[in-house]
C-alpha positions as CSV (number, residue, x, y, z in Angstrom):
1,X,0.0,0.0,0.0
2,X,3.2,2.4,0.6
3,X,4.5,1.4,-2.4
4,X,1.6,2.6,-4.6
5,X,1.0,5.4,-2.5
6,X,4.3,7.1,-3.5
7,X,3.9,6.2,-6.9
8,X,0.6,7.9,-6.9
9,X,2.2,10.9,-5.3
10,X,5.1,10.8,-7.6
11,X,2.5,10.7,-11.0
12,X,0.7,13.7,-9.7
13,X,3.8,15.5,-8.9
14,X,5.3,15.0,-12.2
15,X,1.5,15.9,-13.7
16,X,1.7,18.9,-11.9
17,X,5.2,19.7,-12.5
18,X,4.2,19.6,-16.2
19,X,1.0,21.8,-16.3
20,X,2.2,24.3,-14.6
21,X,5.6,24.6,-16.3
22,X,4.8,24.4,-19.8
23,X,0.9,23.6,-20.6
24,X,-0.5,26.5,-18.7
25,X,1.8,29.1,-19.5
26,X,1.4,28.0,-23.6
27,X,-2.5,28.1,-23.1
28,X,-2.2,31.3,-21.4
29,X,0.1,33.5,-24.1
30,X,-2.4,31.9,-27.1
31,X,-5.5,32.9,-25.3
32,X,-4.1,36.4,-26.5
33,X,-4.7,35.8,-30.2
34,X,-8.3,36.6,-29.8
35,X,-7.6,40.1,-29.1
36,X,-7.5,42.5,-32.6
37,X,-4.0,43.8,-31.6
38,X,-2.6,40.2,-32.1
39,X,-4.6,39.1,-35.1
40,X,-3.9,42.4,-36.9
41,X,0.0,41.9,-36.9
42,X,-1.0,39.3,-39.2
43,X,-1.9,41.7,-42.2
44,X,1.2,43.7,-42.0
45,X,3.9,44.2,-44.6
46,X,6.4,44.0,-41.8
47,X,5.2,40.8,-40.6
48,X,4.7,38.8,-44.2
49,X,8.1,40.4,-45.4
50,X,9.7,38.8,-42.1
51,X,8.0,35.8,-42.9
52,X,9.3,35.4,-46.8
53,X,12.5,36.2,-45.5
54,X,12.6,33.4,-42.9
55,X,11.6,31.1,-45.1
56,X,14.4,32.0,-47.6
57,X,17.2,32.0,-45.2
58,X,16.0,28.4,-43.2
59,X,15.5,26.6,-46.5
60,X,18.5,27.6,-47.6
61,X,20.8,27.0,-45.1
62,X,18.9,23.4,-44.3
63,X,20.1,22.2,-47.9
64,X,23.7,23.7,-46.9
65,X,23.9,22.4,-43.8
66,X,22.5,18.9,-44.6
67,X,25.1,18.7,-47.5
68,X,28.2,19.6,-45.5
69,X,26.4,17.0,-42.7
70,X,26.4,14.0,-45.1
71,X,29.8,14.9,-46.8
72,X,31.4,14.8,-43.2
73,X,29.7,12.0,-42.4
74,X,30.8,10.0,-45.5
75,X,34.3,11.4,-44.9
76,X,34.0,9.6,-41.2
77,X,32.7,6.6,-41.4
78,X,33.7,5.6,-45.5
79,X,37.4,6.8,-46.2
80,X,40.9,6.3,-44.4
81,X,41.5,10.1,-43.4
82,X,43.2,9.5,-40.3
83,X,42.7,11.8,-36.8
84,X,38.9,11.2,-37.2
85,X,38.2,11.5,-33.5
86,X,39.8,15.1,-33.7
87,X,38.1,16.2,-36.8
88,X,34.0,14.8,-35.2
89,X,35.0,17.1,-32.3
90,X,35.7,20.6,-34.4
91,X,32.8,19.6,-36.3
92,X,30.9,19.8,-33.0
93,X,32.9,23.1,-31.6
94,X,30.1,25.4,-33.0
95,X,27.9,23.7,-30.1
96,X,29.7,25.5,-27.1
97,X,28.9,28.8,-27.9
98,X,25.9,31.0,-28.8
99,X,24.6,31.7,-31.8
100,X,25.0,35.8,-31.2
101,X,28.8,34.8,-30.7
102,X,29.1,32.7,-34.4
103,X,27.5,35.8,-36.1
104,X,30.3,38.0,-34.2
105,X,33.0,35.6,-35.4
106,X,31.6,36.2,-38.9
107,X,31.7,40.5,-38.7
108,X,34.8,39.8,-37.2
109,X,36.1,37.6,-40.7
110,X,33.9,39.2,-43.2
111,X,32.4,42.6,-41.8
112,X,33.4,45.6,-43.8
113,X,36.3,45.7,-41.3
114,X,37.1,42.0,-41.0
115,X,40.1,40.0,-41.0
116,X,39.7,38.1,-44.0
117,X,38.2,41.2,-45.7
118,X,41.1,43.5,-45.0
119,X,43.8,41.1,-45.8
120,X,42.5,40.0,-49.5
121,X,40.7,43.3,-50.2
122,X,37.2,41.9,-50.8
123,X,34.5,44.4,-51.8
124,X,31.4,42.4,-50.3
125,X,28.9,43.2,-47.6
126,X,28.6,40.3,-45.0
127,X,24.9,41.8,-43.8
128,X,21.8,40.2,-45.1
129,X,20.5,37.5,-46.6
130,X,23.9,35.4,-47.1
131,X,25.4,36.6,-44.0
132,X,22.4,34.8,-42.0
133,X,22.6,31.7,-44.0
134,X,26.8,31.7,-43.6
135,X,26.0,32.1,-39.4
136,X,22.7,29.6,-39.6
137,X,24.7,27.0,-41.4
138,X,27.7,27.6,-39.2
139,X,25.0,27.2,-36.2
140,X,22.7,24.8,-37.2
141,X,25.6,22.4,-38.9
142,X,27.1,20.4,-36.0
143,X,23.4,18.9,-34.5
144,X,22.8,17.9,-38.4
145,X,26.1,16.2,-38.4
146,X,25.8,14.2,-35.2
147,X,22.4,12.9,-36.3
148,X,23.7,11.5,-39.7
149,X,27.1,10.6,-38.5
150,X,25.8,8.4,-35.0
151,X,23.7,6.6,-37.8
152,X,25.8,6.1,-40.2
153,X,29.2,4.8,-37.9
154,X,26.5,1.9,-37.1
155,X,25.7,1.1,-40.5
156,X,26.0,-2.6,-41.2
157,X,28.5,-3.6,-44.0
158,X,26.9,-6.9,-45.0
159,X,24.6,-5.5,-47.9
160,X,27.0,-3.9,-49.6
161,X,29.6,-7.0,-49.5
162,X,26.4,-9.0,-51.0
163,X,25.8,-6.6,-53.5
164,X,29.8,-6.4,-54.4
165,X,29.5,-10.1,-55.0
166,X,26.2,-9.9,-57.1
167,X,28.1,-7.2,-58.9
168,X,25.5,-4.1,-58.1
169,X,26.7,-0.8,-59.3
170,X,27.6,1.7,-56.5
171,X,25.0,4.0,-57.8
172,X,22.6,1.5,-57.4
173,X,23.9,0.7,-53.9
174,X,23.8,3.8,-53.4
175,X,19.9,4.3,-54.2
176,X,19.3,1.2,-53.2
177,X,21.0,0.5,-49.1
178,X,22.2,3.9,-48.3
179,X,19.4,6.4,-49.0
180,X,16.5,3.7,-47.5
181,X,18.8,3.4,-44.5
182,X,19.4,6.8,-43.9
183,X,15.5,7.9,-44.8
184,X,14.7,8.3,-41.3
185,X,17.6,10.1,-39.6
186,X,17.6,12.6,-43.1
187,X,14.3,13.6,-42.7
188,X,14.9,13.8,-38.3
189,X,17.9,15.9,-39.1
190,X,15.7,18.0,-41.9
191,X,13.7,19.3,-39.9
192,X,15.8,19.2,-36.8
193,X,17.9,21.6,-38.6
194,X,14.7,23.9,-40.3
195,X,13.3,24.6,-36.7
196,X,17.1,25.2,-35.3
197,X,17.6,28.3,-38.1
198,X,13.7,29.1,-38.3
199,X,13.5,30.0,-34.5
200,X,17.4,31.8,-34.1
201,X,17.6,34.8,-33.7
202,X,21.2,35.5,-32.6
203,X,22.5,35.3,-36.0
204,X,20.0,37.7,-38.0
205,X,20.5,40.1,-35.3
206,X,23.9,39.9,-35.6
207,X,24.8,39.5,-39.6
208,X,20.8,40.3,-40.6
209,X,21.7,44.0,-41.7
210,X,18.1,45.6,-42.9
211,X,17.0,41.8,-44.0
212,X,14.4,40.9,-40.9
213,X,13.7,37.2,-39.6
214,X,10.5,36.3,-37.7
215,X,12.3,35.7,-34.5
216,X,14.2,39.1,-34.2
217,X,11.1,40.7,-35.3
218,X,9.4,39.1,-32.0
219,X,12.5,40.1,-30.5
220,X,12.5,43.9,-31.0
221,X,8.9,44.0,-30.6
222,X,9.0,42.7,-27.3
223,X,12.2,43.4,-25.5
224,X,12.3,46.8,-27.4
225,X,8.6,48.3,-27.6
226,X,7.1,46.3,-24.9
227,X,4.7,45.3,-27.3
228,X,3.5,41.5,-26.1
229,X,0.7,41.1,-28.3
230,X,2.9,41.3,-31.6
231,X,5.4,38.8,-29.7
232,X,2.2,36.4,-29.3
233,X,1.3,36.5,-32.9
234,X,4.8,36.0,-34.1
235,X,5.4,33.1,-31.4
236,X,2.6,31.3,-32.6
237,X,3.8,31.4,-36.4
238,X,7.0,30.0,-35.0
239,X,5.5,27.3,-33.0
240,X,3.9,25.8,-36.2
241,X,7.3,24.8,-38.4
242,X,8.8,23.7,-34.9
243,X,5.2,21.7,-34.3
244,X,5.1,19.9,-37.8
245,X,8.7,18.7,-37.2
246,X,7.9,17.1,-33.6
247,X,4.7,15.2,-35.6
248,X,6.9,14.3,-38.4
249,X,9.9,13.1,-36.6
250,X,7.0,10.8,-34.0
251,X,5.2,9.9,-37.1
252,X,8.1,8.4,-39.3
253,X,9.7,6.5,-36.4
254,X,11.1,3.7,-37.4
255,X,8.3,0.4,-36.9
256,X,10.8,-2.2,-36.5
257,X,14.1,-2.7,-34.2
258,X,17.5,-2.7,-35.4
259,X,20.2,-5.2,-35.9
260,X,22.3,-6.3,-32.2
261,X,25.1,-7.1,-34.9
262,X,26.3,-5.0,-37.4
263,X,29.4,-5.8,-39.4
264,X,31.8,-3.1,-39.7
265,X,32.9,-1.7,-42.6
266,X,36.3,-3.0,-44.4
267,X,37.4,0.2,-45.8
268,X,39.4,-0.2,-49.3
269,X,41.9,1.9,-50.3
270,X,41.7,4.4,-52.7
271,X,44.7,7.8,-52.7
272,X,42.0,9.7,-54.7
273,X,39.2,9.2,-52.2
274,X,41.0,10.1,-48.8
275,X,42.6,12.8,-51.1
276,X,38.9,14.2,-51.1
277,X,37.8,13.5,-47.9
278,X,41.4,15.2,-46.0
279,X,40.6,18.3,-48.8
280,X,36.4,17.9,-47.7
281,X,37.3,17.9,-44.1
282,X,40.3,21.0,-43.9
283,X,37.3,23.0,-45.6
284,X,34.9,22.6,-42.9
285,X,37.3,22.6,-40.1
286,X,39.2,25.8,-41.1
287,X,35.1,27.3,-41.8
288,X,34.7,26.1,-38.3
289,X,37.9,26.9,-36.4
290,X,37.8,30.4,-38.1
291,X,35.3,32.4,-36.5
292,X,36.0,30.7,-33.3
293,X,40.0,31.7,-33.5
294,X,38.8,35.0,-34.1
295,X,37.5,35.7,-30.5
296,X,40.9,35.2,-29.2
297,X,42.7,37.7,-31.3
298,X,39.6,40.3,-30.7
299,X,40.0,39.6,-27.1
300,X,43.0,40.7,-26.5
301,X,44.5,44.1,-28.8
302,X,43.0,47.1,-27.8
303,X,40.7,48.7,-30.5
304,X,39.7,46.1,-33.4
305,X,40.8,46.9,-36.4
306,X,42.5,50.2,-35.6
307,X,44.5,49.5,-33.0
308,X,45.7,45.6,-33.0
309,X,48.4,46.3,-29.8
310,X,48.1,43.0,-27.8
311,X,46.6,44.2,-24.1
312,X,44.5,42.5,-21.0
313,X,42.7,45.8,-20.8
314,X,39.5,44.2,-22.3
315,X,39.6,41.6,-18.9
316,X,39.1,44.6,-16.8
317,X,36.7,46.5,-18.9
318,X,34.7,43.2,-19.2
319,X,34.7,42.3,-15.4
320,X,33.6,46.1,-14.7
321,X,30.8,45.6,-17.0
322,X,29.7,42.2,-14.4
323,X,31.0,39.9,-16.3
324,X,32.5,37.9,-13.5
325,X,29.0,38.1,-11.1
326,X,26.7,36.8,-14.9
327,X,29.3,34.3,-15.3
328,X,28.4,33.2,-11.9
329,X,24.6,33.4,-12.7
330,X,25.3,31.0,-15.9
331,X,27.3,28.4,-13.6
332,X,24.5,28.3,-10.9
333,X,21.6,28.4,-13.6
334,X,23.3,25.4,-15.4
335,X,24.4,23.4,-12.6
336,X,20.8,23.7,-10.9
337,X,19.2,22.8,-14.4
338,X,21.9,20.0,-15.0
339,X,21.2,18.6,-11.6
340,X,17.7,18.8,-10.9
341,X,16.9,18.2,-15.1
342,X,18.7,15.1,-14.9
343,X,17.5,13.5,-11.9
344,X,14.0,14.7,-13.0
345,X,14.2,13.4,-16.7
346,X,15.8,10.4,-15.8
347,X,13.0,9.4,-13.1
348,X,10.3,10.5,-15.8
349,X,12.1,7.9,-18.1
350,X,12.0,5.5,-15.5
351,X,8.0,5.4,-15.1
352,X,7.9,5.5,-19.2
353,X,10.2,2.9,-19.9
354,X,9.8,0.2,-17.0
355,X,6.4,0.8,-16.1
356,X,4.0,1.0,-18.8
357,X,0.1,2.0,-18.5
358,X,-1.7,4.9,-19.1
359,X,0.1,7.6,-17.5
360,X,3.3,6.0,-18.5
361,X,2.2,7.0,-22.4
362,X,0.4,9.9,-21.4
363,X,3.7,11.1,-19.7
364,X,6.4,10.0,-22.5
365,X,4.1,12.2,-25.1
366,X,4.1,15.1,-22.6
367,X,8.4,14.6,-21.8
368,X,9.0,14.5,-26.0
369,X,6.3,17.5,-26.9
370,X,8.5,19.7,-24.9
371,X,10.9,19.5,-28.5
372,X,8.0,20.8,-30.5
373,X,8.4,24.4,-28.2
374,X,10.8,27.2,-29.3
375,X,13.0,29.0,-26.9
376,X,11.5,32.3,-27.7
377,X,8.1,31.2,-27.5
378,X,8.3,29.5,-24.2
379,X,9.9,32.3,-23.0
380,X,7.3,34.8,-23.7
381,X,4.8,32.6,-22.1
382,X,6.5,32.3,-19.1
383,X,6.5,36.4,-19.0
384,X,2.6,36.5,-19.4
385,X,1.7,33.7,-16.8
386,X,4.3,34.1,-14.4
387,X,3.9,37.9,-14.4
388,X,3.7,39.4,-10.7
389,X,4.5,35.8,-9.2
390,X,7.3,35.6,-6.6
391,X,9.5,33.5,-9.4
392,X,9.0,36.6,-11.7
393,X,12.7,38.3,-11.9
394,X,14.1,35.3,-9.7
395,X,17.0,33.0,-11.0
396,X,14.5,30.6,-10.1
397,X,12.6,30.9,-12.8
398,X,15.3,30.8,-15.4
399,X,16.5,27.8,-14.5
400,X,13.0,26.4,-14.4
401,X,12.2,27.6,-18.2
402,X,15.8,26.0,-19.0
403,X,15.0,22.8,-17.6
404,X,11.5,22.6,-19.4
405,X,13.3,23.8,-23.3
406,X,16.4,21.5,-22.7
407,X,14.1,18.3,-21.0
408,X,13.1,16.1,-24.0
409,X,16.6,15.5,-25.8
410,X,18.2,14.0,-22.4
411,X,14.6,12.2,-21.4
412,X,14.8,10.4,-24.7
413,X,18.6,9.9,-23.5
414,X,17.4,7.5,-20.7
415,X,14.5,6.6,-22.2
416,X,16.7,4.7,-24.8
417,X,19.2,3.5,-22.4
418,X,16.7,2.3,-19.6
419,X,14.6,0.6,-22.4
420,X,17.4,-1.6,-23.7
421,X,18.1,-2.8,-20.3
422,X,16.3,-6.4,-19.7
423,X,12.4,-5.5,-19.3
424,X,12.4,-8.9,-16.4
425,X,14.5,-7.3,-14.0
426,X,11.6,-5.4,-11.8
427,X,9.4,-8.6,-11.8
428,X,12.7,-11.3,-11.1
429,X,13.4,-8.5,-8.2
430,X,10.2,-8.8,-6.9
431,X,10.1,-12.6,-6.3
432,X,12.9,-12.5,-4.6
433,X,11.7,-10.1,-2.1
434,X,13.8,-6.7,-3.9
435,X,12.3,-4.0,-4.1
436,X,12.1,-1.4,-7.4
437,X,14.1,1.1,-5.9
438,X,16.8,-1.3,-4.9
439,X,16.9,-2.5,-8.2
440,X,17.3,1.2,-9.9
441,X,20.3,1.9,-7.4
442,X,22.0,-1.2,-7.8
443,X,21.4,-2.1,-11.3
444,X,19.7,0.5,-13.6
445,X,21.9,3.4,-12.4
446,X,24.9,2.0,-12.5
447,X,24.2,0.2,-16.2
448,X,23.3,4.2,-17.4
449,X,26.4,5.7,-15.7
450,X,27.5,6.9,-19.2
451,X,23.8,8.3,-20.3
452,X,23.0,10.0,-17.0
453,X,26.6,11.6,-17.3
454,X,25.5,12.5,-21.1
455,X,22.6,14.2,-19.7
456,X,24.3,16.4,-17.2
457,X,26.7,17.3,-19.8
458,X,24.0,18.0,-22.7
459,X,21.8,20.8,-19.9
460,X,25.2,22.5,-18.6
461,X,26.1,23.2,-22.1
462,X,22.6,24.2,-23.6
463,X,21.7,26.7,-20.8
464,X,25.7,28.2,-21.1
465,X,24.8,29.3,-24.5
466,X,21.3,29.9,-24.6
467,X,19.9,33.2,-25.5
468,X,16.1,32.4,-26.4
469,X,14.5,30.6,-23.4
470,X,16.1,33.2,-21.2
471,X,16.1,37.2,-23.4
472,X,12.4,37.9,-22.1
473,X,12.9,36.7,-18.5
474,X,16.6,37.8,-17.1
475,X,17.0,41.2,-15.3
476,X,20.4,43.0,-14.7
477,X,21.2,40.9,-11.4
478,X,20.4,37.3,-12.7
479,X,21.5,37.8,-16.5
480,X,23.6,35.0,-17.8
481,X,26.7,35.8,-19.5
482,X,25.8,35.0,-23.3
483,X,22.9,37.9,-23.2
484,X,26.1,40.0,-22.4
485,X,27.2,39.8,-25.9
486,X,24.3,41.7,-26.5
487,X,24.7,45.0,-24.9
488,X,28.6,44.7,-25.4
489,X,28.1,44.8,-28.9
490,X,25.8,47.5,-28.4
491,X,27.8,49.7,-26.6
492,X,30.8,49.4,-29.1
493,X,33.0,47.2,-26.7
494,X,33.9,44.7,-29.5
495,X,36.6,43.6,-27.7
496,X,34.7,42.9,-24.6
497,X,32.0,40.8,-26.6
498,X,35.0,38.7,-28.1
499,X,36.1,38.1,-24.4
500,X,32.7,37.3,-23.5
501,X,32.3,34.4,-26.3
502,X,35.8,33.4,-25.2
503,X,34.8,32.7,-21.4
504,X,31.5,31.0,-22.6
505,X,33.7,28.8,-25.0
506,X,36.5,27.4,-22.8
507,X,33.6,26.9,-19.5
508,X,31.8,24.3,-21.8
509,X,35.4,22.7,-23.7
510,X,36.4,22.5,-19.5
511,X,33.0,21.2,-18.8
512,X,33.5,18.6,-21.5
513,X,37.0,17.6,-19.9
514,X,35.5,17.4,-16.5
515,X,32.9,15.1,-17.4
516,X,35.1,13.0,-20.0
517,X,37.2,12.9,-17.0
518,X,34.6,11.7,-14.5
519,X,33.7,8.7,-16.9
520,X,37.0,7.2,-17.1
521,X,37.4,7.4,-13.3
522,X,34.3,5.5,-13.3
523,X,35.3,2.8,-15.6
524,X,38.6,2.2,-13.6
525,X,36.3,1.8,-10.6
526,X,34.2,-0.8,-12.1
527,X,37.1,-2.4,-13.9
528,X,38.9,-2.4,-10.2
529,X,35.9,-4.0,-8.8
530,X,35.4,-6.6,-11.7
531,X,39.0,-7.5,-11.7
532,X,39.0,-7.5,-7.5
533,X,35.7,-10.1,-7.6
């Protein structure tokens, strides 16, 4: 009877938890549309231009960054190119920093004033429509690339050796094996990618010039005019690409289970191939490395590009602007979120995956709809229902609206891992007199070691770069760092902006090393104890 109790309490915590933190506060901002304010921003000029140019820029830089994505991928997984593990972690380096900061590193290599620009004289201006698409595909790249490379490492080798033998064309094997095996991942990382670009708005803002997106047309209207009803129309526009995706990406899941056993792939070799692939893969590295390199030459000369006399000035002039103190506000908020979102997800995808009924499914829709809800949009409901609360203009409630846009990806983490683990474990427990939460602690937990540590690693990093959850909620005392970038830039302290995207960039490599750290530790522990039984 104690047992059921607390799961009963635990189900309506968790359904609480969930209303309150993201159902409510969505119903509550789109109960707005009805007023004529809201429905009006609709007909404008300035909202269907925004709209056509949105479009433009996302579809573009999808096809971009889905090309560069595969190419990489191929270059991994099919040719002989050697430091692979290096190259998969530059292509990932864009990941540790915030979107405001990539469209810096680009004025800072292509502005009218820029590095690259200077140096070969190029007569070009960086601001507009191919200026967002260079910063969107520089942005939206890396989460493209894991998708098609984690798939494509796995692939198993044993159709194309039957089809060698047959003697099928590689065009056909091509048509044939790869594209049906990659159909689902391609269209996930499709639209993955389209509602990455279609909902940023720290490039446009950055690199945009007079050429207008939907989302830093939702931000100026509301952070700079106050105006919450445009923001509402706006948000609701972007919810519907970001929507579409989620149903897509549920609906084309895969019906069947994989392989246990896939047979690696014997790569031949061929000079002119790995000639490509080293030539493919110094392309997108250099693209990469770039704009990131750039931050630590701004950082430190004393006026860019006038005055290029190395100084640590700009470490001063950055810490008496409170950098140090929104640094500390960006190490709480992500800690708290890393902690509290990974015990919380990983609990959630404990009831999902090892417990089954109605609430279970009920629940796993609710954990994976939380995808489907832009940053910009969730923040801007959380200003309209939490509004006069005593979380309004708290850190608390930043760290709450970071755990609820970061939840889904490290839910379906453990959902994945917990789900693989044997599904008789619970009921074997439980004839032998074990109880479920024994068997977690002993047995799940240590089993997902790697996953739960994955988790804690993917919040930290999300809510250090974040700028969308977060721009309509933050006040001068609990800012985090990366909305710094913002007013830096505005203020003309260039230099203090590059330091800024500097500090944000080596916390998450360290964070990275920490937690890489912290799972070899682990292994030597268990390897210890194996070895010791």
């Amino acid at each position: 009877m104690k047992r059921a109790g607390k799961l009963n309490l635990t189900r309506v915590v968790l359904a609480v938890f969930f209303l309150v933190a993201a159902v409510l506060p969505l119903i509550g901002m789109f109960s707005r549309l009805a007023s004529p304010e809201a429905r009006a921003v609709f007909g404008t000029e300035q909202f269907a231009t925004a709209c056509l140019n949105s479009v433009g820029v996302t579809l573009t830089s999808t096809v971009i960054s889905l090309a560069f994505a595969l190419a990489m991928s191929w270059v991994l997984c099919r040719t002989n190119v050697r430091a692979k593990g290096v190259i998969a972690v530059i292509m990932t380096l864009p990941m540790l920093i915030p979107s405001l900061a990539l469209g810096m590193g680009l004025v800072f290599l292509l502005g009218s004033n820029g590095i690259i620009t200077n140096a070969f004289g190029l007569d070009f201006s960086l601001y507009g429509f191919w200026g967002i698409v260079m910063g969107s595909v520089l942005y939206s790249f890396p989460s493209a690339f894991l998708l098609l490379y984690d798939v494509m490492k796995y692939e198993d080798a044993s159709p194309y050796e039957a089809a060698d033998v047959l003697g099928v064309p590689k065009r056909s094997q091509f048509l044939r094996i790869t594209l049906p095996y990659l159909r689902k991942p391609l269209i996930s990382a499709v639209f993955a990618t389209f509602t990455l670009v279609v909902t940023d708005y720290g490039v446009p803002l950055m690199v945009g010039g007079k050429t207008t997106t939907l989302p830093v047309l939702m931000y100026q209207e509301v952070i700079g005019l106050l105006n919450y009803d445009t923001g509402v129309a706006i948000g609701f526009v972007l919810l519907i690409p970001a929507v579409i995706a989620f149903l897509v990406d549920v609906l084309n899941a895969d019906k069947g289970k994989g392989s246990f056993v896939s047979k690696r792939f014997d790569i031949a070799r061929s000079a002119v191939r790995d000639i490509v692939g080293y030539a493919l893969a110094a392309v997108v590295s250099v693209a990469i490395i770039l704009p990131l390199g750039s931050f630590v030459l701004v950082s430190f000369v004393k006026k860019y590009p006038v005055d290029l006399t190395v100084t640590f000035d700009n470490i001063g002039r950055a810490l008496n602007m409170n950098a140090g103190d929104y640094w500390l506000n960006s190490i709480v908020i992500a800690c708290l979120v890393a902690l509290v979102g990974t015990a919380l997800a990983y609990f959630a995808a404990y009831i999902t995956a090892r417990m089954g009924g109605r609430f279970a499914k009920l629940l796993h829709l609710v954990c994976i709809t939380t995808l489907a809800i832009p940053g910009l949009v969730l923040g801007l409901s959380y200003v309209l229902f939490f509004k006069g609360s005593v979380l309004y203009g708290t850190l608390a409630i930043l760290v709450l609206v970071n755990l609820v846009h970061f939840f889904a990806s490290p839910y379906l983490m453990a959902y994945n891992s917990l789900g693989k683990a044997n599904e008789n474990l619970e009921a074997v427990g439980s004839t032998m007199g074990i109880s479920r939460a024994s068997v977690l602690k002993d047995v799940l937990i240590p089993q997902t070691m790697d996953t739960i540590i994955e988790m804690a690693g993917y919040f930290f990093v999300n809510c250090m770069v974040t700028i969308s959850a977060v721009a309509f909620l933050a006040t001068t005392l609990d800012m985090p760092l990366a909305l710094l970038i913002t007013d830096l830039d505005a203020q003309r302290l260039t230099e203090c902006a590059a330091f800024v995207s500097l500090i944000i960039l080596l916390t998450n490599i360290a964070s990275k090393l920490v937690l890489a750290g912290v799972k070899k530790i682990i292994h030597r522990t268990e390897a210890t104890t194996v070895s010791a039984a």
